[in-house]
C-alpha positions as CSV (number, residue, x, y, z in Angstrom):
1,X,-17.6,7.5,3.0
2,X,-18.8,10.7,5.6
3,X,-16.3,12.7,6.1
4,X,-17.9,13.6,9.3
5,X,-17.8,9.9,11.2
6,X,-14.4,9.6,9.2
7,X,-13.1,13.1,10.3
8,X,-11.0,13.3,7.4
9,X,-12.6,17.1,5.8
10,X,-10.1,19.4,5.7
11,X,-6.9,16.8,6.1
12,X,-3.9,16.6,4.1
13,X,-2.6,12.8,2.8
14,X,0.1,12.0,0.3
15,X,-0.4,9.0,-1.6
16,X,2.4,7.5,-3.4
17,X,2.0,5.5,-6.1
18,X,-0.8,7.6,-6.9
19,X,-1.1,7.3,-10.5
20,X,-1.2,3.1,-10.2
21,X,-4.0,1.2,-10.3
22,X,-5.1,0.9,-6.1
23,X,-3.1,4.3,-5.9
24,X,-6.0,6.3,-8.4
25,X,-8.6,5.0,-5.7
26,X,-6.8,5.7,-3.0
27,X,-6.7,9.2,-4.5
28,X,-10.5,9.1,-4.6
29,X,-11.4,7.6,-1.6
30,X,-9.8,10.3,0.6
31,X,-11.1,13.1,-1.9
32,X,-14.5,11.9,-1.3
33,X,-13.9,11.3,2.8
34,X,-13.0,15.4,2.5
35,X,-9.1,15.4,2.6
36,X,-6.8,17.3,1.0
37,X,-4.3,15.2,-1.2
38,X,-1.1,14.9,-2.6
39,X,0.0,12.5,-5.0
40,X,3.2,11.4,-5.3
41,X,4.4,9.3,-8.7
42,X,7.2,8.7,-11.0
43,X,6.4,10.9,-13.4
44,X,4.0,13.8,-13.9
45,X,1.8,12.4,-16.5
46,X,0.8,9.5,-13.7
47,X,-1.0,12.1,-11.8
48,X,-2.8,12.9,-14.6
49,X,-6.3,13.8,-13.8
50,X,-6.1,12.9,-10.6
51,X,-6.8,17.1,-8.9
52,X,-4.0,16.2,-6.4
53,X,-2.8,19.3,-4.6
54,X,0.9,19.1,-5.2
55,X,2.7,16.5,-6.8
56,X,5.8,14.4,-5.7
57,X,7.8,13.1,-8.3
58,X,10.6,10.5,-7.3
59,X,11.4,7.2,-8.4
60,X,11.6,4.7,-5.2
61,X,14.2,2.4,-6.8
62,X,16.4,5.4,-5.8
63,X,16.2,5.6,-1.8
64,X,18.5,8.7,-1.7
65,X,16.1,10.5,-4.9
66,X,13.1,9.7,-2.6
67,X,14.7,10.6,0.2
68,X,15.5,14.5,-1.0
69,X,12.1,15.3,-2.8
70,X,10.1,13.9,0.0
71,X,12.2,16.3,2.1
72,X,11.4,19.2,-0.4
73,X,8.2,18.4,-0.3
74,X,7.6,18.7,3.7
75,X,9.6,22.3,3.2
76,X,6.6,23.5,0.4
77,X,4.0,21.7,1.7
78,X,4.4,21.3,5.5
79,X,3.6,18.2,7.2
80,X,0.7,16.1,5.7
81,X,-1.7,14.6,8.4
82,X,-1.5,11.5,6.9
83,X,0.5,9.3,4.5
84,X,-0.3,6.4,2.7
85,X,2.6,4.3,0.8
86,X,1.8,2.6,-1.8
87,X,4.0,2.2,-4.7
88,X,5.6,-0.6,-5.1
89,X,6.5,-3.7,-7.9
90,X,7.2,-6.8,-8.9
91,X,8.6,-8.9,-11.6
92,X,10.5,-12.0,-10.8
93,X,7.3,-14.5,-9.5
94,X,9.4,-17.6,-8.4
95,X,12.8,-18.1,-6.5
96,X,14.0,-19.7,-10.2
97,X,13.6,-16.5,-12.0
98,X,15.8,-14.1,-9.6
99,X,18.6,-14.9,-12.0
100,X,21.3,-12.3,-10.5
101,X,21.6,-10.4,-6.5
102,X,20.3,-7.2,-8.9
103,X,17.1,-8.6,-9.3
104,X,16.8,-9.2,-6.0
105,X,18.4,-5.8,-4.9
106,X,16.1,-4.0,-7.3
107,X,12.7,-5.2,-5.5
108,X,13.8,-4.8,-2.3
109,X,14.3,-1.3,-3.3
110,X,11.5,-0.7,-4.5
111,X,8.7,-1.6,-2.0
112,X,11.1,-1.8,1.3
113,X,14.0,0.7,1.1
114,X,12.2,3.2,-0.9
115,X,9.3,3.4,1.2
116,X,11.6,4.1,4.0
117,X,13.5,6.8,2.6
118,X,10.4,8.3,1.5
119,X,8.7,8.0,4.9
120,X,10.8,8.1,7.5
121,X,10.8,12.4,6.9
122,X,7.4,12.6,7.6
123,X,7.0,10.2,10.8
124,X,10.2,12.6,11.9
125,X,8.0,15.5,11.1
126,X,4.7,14.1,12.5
127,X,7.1,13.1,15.8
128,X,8.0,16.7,16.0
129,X,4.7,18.2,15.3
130,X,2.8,15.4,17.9
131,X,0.6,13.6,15.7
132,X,0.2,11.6,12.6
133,X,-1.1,8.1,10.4
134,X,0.4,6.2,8.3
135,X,-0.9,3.5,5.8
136,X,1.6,0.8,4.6
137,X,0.4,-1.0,1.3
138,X,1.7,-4.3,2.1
139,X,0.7,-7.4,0.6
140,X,-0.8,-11.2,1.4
141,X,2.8,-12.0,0.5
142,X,4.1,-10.5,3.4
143,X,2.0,-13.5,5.7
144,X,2.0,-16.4,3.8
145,X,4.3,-17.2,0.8
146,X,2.0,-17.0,-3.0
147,X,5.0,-16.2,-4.9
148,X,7.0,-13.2,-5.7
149,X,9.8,-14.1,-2.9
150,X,12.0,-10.8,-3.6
151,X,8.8,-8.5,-3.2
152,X,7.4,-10.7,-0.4
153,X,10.3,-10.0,1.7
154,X,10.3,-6.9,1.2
155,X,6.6,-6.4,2.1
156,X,6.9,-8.4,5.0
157,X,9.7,-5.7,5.7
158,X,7.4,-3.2,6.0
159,X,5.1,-4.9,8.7
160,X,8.2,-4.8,10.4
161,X,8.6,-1.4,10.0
162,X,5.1,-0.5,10.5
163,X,5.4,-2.1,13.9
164,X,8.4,-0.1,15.1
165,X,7.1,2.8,13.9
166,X,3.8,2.4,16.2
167,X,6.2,1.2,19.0
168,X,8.7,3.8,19.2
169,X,6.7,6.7,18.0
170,X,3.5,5.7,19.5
171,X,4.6,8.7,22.3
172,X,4.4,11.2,20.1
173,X,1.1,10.7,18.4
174,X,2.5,8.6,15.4
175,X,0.0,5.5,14.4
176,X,1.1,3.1,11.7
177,X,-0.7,0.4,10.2
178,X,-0.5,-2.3,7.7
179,X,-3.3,-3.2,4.7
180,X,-2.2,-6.5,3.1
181,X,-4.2,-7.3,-0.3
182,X,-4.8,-10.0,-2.1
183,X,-5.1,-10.2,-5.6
184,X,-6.8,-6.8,-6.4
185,X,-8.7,-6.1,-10.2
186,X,-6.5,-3.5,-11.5
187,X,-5.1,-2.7,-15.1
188,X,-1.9,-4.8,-14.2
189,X,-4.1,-7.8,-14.8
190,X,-5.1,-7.3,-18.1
191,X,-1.9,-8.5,-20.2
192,X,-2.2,-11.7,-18.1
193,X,-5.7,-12.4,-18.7
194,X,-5.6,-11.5,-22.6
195,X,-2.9,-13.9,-22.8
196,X,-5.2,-16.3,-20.7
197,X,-8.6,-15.7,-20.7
198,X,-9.3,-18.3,-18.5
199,X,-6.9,-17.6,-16.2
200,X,-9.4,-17.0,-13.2
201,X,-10.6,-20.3,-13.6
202,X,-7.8,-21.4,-11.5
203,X,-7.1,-18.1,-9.4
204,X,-10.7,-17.3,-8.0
205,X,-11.2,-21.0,-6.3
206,X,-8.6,-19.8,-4.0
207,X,-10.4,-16.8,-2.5
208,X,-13.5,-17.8,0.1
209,X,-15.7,-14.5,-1.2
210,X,-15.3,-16.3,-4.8
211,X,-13.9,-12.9,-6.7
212,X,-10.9,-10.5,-6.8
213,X,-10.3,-7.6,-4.3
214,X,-11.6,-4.3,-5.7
215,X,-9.0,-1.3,-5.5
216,X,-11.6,0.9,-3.8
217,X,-12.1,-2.1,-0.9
218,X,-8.4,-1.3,0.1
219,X,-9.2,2.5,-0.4
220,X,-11.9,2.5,2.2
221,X,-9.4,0.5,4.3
222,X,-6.7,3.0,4.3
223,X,-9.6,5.7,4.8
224,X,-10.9,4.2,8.1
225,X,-7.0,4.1,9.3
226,X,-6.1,7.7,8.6
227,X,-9.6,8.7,10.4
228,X,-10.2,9.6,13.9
229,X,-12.6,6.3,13.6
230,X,-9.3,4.4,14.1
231,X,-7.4,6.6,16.7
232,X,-6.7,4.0,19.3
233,X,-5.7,1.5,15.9
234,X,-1.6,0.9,15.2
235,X,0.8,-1.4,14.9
236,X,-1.8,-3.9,13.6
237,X,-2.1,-5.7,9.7
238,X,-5.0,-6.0,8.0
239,X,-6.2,-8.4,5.4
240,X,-8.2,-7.2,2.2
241,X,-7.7,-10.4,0.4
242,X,-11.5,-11.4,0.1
243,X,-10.6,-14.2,2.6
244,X,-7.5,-16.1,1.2
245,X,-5.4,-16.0,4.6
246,X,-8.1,-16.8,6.6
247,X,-7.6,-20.5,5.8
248,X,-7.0,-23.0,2.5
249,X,-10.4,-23.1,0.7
250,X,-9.5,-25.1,-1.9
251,X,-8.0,-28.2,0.1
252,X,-11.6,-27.8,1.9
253,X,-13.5,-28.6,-1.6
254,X,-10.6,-30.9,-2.9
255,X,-9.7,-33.2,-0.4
256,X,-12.9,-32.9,2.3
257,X,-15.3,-32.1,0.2
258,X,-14.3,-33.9,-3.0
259,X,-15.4,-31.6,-5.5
């Protein structure tokens, strides 16, 4: 991507997540638009590689943990232009398997509370300062049910969020938008599909385009919404899902079509 029609040379973004699988081309993505980025990750050796600026190590199944480095962070670092959030995780795929309120408790930590703990600082900062983006990693989860009911509510939970954010800090020069993806290639499929090669067989007839999500197609996606491109853009979710919300392909081909 230009960093001139993106207007992103020169700017500082904190990733979290940054060491995951959509987080290392999130990291890219911005380095290659111009920007200046920090990645933020549970532990050091996550970043690995990465030629982040600073990292931010916090765990954000601990909201109060996530809460305090984020704040020491903004007191090294200063205020980053943009932030996208991004960690996040899942485990229990089907209302049968949340087997205890933990279970529950722990996802919602994870990808709802933790996410606000470790961005409300900034939009407080960015409020202060006048302007600012933010980039919520969401999921298709969060519009349509596909499984994963503790971490869908959770990311529907931070479209919620996303949209009070662009509400009541809209004023001061605070956009915030959502990015839901759908199934996206990363490494986290690869224990599935050695265990079930021919797993795709039944995954990729749901998904118009006929293939997964790339990580760097929700990259370019959270580029575009940082960038000056998109500075009359918040409050507003965005499908990268390779077409699987836009409507039910395969009861086209089963029922209508008869395939």
């Amino acid at each position: 991507m230009s960093d001139t029609v993106f207007g992103l040379k020169g700017k500082t973004v904190l990733i979290s997540g940054a060491g995951g699988g959509i987080g290392r081309s999130l990291v890219l993505a911005f380095q290659n638009a111009g920007a200046i980025v920090d990645g933020a990750d549970r532990e050091a050796s996550m970043l690995d590689g990465l030629g982040v600026r600073h990292q931010v190590l916090f765990d954000q199944a601990d909201p109060a943990g996530t809460r305090a480095a984020i704040k020491h962070y903004l007191a090294k670092a200063g205020t980053p232009d943009a932030v996208v959030s991004n960690a996040g995780f899942t485990r229990a795929e089907t209302l049968d398997q949340i087997a205890s309120d933990d279970v529950w408790e722990s996802e919602v930590n994870i990808n709802l509370n933790g996410a606000y703990a470790m961005t409300d600082p900034i939009v407080q900062a960015m409020a202060a300062r006048g302007k600012g983006a933010l980039v919520f990693i969401s999921s298709v989860n969060a519009i349509a049910h596909y499984g994963n009911p503790a971490y869908s509510a959770a990311k529907a939970g931070l479209v919620a969020y996303a949209k009070a954010i662009a509400v009541e800090r809209g004023g001061q020069g605070v956009r915030a938008n959502v990015i839901c993806p759908g199934s996206v290639r990363t490494p986290a499929w690869d224990h599935r599909l050695e265990a079930d090669p021919a797993l795709l067989d039944g995954v990729l007839p749901h998904y118009p385009l006929g293939r997964m999500v790339l990580p760097m197609e929700v990259a370019n996606a959270a580029v575009f919404f940082c960038s000056d491109a998109a500075s009359g853009i918040t409050g507003t979710v965005l499908p990268v899902d390779a077409g699987l919300t836009a409507g039910n392909l395969r009861f086209v081909d089963d029922v209508l079509r008869g395939k």
